[in-house]
LUMDO-794721 format. One record per atom (N, C-alpha, C): x, y, z; residue in three letters; atom name. Coordinates in steps of 0.2 Angstrom, whole numbers, padded with zeros to 4 digits. Atoms other than C-alpha are relative to their C-alpha. Example, Ala and Ser with C-alpha at 12.3 -4.5 7.8 and 13.67 -1.06 7.14 Angstrom:
# LUMDO-794721
     px     py     pz  torke  sepa
   0004  -0006   0000    ALA     N
   0062  -0022   0039    ALA    CA
   0004   0006   0000    ALA     C
  -0004  -0006  -0001    SER     N
   0068  -0005   0036    SER    CA
  -0004   0005   0003    SER     C
This chain:
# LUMDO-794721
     px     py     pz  torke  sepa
   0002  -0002  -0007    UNK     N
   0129   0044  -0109    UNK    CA
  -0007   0000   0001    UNK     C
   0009  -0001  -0003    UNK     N
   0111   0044  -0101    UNK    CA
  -0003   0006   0005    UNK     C
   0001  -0008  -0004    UNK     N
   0103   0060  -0094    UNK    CA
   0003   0005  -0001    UNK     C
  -0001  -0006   0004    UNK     N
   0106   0078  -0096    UNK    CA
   0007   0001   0002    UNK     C
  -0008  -0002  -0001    UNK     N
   0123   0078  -0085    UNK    CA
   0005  -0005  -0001    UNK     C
  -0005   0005   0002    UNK     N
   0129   0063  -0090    UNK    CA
   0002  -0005   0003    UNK     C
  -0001   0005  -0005    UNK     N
   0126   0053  -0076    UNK    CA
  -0005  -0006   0000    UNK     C
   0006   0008   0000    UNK     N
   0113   0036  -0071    UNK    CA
  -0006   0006  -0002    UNK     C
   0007  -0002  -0001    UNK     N
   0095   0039  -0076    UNK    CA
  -0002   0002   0004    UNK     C
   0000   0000  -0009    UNK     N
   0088   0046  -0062    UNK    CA
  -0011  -0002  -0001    UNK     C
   0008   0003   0000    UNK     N
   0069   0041  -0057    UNK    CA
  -0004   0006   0001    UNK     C
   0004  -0005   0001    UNK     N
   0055   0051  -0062    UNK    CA
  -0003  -0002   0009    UNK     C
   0002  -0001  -0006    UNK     N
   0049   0061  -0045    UNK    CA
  -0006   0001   0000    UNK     C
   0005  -0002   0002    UNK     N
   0033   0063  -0042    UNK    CA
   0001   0002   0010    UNK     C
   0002  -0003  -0008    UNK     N
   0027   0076  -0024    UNK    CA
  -0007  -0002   0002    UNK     C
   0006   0002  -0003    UNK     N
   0013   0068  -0014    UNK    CA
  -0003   0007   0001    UNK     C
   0005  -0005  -0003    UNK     N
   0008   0086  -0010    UNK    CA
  -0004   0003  -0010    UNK     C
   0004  -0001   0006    UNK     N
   0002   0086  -0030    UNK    CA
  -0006  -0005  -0003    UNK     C
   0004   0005   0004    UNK     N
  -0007   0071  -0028    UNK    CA
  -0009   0003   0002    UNK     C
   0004  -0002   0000    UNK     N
  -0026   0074  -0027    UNK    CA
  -0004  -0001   0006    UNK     C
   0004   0002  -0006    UNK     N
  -0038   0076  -0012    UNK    CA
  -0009   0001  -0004    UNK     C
   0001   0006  -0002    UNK     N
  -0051   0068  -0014    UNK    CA
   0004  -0008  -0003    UNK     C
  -0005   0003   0002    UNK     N
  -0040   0053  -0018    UNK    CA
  -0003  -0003  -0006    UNK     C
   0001   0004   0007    UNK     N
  -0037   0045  -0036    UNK    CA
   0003  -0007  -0001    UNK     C
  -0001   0009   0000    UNK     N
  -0037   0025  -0041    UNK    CA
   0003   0002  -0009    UNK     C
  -0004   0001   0006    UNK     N
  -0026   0023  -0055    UNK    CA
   0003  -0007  -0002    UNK     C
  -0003   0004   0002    UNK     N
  -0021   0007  -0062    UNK    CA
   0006  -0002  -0001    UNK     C
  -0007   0001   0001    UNK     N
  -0004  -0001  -0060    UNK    CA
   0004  -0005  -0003    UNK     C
  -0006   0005   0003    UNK     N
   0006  -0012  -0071    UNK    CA
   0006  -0005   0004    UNK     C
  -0005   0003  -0005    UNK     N
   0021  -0013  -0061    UNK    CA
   0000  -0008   0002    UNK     C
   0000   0003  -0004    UNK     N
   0028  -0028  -0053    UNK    CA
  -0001  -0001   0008    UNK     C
   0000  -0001  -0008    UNK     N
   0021  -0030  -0034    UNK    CA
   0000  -0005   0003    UNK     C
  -0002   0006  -0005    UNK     N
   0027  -0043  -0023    UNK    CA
  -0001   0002   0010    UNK     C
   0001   0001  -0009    UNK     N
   0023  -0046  -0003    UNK    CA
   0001  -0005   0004    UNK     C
  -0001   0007  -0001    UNK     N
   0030  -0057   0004    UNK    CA
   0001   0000   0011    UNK     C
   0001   0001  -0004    UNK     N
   0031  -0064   0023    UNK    CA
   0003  -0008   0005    UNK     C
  -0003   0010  -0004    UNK     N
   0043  -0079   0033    UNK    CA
   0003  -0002  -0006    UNK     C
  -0001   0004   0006    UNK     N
   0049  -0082   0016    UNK    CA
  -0007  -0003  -0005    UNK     C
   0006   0004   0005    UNK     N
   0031  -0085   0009    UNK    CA
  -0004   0005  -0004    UNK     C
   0001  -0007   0007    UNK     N
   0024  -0073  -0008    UNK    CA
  -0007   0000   0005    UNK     C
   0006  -0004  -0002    UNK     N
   0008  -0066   0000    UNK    CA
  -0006   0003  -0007    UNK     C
   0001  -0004   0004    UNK     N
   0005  -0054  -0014    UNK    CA
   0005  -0002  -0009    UNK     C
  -0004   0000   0005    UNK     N
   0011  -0056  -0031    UNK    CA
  -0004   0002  -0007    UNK     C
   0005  -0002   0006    UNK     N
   0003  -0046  -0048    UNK    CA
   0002   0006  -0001    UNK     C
  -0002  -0005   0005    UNK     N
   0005  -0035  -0060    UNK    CA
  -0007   0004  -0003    UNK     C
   0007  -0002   0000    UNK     N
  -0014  -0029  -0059    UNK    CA
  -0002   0006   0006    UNK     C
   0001  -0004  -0004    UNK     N
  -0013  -0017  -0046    UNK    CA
  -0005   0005  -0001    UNK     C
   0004  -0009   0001    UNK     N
  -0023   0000  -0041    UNK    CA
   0005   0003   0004    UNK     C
  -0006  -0007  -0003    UNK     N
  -0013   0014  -0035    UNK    CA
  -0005   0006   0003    UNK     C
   0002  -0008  -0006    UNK     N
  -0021   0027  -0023    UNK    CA
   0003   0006   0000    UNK     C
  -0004  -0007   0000    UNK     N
  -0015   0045  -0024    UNK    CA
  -0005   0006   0004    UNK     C
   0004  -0004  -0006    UNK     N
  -0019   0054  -0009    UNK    CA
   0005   0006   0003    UNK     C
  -0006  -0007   0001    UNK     N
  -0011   0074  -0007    UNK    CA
   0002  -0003   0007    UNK     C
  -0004  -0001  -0005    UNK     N
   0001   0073   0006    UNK    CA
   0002  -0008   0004    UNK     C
  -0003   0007   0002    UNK     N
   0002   0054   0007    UNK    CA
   0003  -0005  -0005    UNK     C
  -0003   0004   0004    UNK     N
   0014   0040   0000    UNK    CA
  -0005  -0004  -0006    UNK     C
   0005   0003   0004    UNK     N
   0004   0030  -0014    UNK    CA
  -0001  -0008   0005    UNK     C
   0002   0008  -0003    UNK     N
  -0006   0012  -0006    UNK    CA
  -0003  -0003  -0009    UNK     C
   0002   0006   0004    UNK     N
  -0006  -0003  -0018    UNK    CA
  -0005  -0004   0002    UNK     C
   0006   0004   0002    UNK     N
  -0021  -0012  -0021    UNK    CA
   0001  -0007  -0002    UNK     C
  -0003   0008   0007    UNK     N
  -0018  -0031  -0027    UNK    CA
  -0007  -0004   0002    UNK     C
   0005   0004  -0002    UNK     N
  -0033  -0039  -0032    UNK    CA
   0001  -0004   0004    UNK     C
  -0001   0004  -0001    UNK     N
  -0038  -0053  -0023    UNK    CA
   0001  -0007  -0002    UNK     C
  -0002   0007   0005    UNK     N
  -0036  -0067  -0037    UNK    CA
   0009  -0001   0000    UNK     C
  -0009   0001   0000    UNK     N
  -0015  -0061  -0034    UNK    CA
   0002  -0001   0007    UNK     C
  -0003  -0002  -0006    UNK     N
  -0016  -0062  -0015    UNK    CA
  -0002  -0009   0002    UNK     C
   0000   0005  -0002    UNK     N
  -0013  -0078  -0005    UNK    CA
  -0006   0002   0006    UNK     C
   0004  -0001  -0004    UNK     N
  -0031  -0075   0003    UNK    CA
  -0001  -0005   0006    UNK     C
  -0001   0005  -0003    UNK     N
  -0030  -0092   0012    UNK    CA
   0003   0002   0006    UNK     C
  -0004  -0002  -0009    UNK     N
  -0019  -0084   0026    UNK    CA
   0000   0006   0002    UNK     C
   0002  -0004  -0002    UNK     N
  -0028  -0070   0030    UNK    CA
  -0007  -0001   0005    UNK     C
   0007  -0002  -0005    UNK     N
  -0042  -0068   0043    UNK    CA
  -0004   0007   0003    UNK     C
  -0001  -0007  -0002    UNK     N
  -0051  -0054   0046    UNK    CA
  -0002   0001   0010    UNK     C
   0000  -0001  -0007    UNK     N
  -0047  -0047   0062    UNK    CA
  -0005   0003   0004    UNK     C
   0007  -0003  -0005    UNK     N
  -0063  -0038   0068    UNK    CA
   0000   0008  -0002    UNK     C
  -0004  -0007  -0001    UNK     N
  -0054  -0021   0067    UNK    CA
  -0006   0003  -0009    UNK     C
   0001  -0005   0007    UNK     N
  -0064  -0008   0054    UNK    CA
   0002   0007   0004    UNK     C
  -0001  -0007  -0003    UNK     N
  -0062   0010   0053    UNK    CA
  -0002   0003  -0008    UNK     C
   0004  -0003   0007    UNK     N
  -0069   0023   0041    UNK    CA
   0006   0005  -0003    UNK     C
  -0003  -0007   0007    UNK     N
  -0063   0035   0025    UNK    CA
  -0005   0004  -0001    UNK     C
   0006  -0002   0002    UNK     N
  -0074   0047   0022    UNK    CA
  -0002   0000  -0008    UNK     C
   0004  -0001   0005    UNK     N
  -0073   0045   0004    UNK    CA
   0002  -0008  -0002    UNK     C
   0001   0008   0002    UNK     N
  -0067   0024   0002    UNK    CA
  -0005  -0004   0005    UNK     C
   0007   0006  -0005    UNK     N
  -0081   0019   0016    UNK    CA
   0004  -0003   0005    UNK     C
  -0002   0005  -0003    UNK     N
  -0078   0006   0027    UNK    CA
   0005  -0004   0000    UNK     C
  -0006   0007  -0001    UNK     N
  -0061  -0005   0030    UNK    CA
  -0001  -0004   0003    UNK     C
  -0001   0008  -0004    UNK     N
  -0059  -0022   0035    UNK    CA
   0008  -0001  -0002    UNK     C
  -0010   0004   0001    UNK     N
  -0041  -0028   0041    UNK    CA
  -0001  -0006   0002    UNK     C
  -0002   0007   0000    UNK     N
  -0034  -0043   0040    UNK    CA
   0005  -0003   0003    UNK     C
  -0005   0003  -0003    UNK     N
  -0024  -0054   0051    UNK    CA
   0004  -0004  -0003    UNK     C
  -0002   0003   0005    UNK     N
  -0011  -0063   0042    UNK    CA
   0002  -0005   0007    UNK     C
   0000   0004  -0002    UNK     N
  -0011  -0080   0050    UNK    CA
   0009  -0003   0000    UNK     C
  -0009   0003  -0001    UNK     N
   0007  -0088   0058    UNK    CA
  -0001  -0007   0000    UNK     C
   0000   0007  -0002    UNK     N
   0014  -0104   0055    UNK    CA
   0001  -0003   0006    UNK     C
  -0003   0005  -0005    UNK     N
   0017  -0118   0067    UNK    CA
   0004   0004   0006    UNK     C
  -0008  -0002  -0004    UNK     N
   0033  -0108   0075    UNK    CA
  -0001   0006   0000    UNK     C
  -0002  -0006   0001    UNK     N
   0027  -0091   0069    UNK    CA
  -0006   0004   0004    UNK     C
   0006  -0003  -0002    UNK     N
   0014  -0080   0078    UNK    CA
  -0006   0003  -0006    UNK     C
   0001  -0003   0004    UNK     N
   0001  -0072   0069    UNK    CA
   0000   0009   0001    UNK     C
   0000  -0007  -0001    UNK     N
   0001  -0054   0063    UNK    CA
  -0006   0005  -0003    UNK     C
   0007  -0002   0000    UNK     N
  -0014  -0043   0067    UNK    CA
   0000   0006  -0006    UNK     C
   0005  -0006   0003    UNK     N
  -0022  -0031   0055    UNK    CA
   0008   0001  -0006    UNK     C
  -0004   0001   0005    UNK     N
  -0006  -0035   0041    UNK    CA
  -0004   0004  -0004    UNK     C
   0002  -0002   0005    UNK     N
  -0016  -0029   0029    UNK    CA
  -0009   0002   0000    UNK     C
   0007  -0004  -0001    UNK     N
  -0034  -0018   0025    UNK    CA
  -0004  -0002  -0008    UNK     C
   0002  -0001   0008    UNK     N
  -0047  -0018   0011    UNK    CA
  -0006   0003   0001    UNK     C
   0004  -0002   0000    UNK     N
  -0063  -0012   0007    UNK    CA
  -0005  -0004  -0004    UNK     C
   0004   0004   0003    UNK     N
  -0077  -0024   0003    UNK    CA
  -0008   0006  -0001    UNK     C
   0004  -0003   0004    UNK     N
  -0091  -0011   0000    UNK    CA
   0003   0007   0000    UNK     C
  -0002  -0005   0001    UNK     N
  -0082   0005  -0005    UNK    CA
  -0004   0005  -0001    UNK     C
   0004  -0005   0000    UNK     N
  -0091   0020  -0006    UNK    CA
   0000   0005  -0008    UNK     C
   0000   0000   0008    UNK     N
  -0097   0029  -0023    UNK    CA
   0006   0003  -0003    UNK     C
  -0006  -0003   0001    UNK     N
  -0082   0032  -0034    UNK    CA
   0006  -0005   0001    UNK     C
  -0005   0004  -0003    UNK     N
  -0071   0019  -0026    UNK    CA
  -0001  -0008  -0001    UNK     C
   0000   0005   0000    UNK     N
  -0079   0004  -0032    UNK    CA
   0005  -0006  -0002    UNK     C
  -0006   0005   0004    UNK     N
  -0063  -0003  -0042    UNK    CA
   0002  -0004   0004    UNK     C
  -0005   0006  -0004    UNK     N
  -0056  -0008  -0025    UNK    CA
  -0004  -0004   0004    UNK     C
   0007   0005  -0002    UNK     N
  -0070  -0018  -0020    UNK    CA
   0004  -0007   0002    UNK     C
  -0003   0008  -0003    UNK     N
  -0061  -0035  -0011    UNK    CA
   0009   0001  -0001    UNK     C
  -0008  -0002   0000    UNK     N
  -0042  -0028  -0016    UNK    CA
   0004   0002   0006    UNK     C
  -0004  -0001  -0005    UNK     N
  -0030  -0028  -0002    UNK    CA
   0005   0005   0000    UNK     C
  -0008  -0003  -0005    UNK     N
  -0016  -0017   0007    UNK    CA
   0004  -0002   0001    UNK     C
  -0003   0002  -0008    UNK     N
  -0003  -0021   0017    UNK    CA
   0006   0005   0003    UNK     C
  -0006  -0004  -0003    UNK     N
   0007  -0012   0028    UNK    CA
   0005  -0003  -0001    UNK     C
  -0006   0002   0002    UNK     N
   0025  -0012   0024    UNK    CA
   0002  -0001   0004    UNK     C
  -0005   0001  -0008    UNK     N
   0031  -0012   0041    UNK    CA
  -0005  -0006   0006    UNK     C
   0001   0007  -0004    UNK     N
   0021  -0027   0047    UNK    CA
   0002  -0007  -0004    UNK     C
  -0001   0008   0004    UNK     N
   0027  -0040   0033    UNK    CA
   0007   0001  -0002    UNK     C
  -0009   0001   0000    UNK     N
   0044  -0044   0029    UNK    CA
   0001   0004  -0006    UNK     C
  -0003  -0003   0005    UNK     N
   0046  -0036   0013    UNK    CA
  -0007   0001  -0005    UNK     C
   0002  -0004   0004    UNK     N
   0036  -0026   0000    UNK    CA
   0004   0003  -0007    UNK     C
  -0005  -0004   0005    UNK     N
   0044  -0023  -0017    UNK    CA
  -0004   0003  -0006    UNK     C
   0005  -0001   0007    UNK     N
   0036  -0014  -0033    UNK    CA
   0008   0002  -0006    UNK     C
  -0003   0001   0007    UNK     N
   0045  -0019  -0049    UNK    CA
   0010   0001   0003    UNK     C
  -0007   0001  -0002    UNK     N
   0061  -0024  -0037    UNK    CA
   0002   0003   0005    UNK     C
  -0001  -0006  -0004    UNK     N
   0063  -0009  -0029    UNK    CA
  -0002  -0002   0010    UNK     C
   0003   0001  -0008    UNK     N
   0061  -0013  -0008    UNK    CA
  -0003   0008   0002    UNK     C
   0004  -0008  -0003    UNK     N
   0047   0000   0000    UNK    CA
   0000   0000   0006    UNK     C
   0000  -0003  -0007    UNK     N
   0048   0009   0013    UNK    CA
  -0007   0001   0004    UNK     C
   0005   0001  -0005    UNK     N
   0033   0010   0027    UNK    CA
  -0001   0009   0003    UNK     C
   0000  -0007  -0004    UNK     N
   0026   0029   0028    UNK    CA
   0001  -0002   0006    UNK     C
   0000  -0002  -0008    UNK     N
   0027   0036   0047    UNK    CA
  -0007  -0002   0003    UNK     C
   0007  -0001  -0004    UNK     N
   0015   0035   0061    UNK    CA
  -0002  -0006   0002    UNK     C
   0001   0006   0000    UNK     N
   0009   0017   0058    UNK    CA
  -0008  -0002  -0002    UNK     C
   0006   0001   0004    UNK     N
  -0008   0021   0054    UNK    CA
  -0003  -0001  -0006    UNK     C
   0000   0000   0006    UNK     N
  -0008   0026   0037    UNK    CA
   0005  -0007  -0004    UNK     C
  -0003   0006   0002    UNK     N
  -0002   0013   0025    UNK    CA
   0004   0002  -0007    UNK     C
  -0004  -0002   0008    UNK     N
   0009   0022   0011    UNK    CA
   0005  -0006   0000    UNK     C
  -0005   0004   0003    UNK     N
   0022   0013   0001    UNK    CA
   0004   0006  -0003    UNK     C
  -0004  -0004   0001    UNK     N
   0036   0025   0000    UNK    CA
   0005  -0002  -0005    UNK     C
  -0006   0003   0007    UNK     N
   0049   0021  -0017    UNK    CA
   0002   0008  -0003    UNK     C
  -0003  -0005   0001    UNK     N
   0061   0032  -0023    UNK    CA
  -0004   0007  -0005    UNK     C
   0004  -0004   0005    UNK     N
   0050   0039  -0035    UNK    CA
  -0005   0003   0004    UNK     C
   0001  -0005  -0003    UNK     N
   0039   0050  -0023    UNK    CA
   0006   0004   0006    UNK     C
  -0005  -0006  -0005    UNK     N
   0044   0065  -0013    UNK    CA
  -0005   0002   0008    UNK     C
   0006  -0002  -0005    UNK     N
   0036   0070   0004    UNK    CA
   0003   0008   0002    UNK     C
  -0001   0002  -0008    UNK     N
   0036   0076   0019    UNK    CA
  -0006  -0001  -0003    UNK     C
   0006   0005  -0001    UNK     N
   0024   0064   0022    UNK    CA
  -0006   0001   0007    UNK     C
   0005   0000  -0004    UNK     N
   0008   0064   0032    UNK    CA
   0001  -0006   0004    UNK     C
  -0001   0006  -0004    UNK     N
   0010   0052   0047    UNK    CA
   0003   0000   0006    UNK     C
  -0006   0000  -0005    UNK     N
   0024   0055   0059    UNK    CA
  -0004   0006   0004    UNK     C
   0002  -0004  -0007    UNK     N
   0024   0064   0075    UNK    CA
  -0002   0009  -0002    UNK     C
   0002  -0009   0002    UNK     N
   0016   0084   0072    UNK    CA
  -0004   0000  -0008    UNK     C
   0003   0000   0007    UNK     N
   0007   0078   0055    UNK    CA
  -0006  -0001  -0002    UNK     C
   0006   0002   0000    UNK     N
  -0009   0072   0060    UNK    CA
  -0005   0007  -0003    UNK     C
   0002  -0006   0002    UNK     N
  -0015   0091   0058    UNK    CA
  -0001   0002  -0008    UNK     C
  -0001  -0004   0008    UNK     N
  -0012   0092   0038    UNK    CA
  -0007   0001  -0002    UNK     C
C-alpha cells in the first residue's frame, strides 16, 4: 500500500501564501509543453519557476525551447516593480486561424536579481489551447492579468479574481 492511509500518493501541496515576496526564480526540471491549433509552442525541461506570495507559480521556457518563429511582439509593455519591464507576444494565426494578442510575456532587460529570465517566455494558460507540466493540464489563475499556472500541487486563494486586487 502507498501513503500513510493506505491510499494513492497524494501530491506534495505547496500554499502560494508561503511563497516569497519579493519573488523567487527557481529552476525547473519538470516537463513543460504549450501547445496551440495542435502546434508545440513551448517544449523544455529547462524552465524557471517564479514564486510569488499569493500567486500561482509562472513558467519561464527559455527561448532555444520555444517556437519563437510564431510570435511577434505586440507593442503592449507594462512594469514589475522588481522583474522591470515586459514585452508581450502575439502568437501569430495560421491561414484559417486568427492571431492571438499578447499570448505570452517576457522580459528582455529584467531588473537586478532577475537576470536568469532575460529572453524566457510566459504564456497565459487561458489564451493557448493547452499548458501541461510533466502531463498534468494547467489551470489559468483568475482575473486574466496575472499569468499563474495553477497544478494540483499548489493551494490558493489565489490573487486575481474579482475582490483580490487589494492583497
Amino acid at each position: 500500500m502507498s501513503g500513510a492511509s493506505g491510499g494513492e500518493d497524494r501530491v506534495r501541496r505547496e500554499s502560494v501564501w508561503d511563497y516569497p515576496r519579493p519573488p523567487r526564480i527557481e529552476p525547473d526540471v519538470r516537463h513543460v509543453v504549450v501547445r496551440h491549433r495542435g502546434v508545440t509552442l513551448a517544449d523544455s525541461h529547462r524552465c524557471l519557476r517564479v514564486l510569488e506570495t499569493s500567486h500561482p507559480p509562472v513558467f519561464y521556457v527559455p527561448p532555444a525551447d520555444v517556437r519563437v518563429e510564431l510570435l511577434s511582439d505586440s507593442g503592449r509593455r507594462s512594469a514589475c516593480e522588481w522583474k522591470g519591464m515586459a514585452t508581450y507576444w502575439t502568437l501569430q494565426g495560421a491561414a484559417d486561424h486568427p492571431p492571438v494578442p499578447d499570448a505570452a510575456w517576457s522580459y528582455e532587460a529584467p531588473g537586478p536579481g532577475y537576470e536568469a529570465l532575460t529572453g524566457h517566455l510566459a504564456f497565459y494558460p487561458d489564451r493557448v489551447e493547452v499548458c501541461t507540466v510533466d502531463g498534468e493540464r494547467v489551470r489559468a489563475q483568475p482575473g486574466g492579468f496575472y499569468g499563474g499556472w495553477i497544478t494540483d500541487e499548489v493551494a490558493g486563494p489565489f490573487k486575481g479574481g474579482a475582490g483580490t486586487l487589494g492583497w
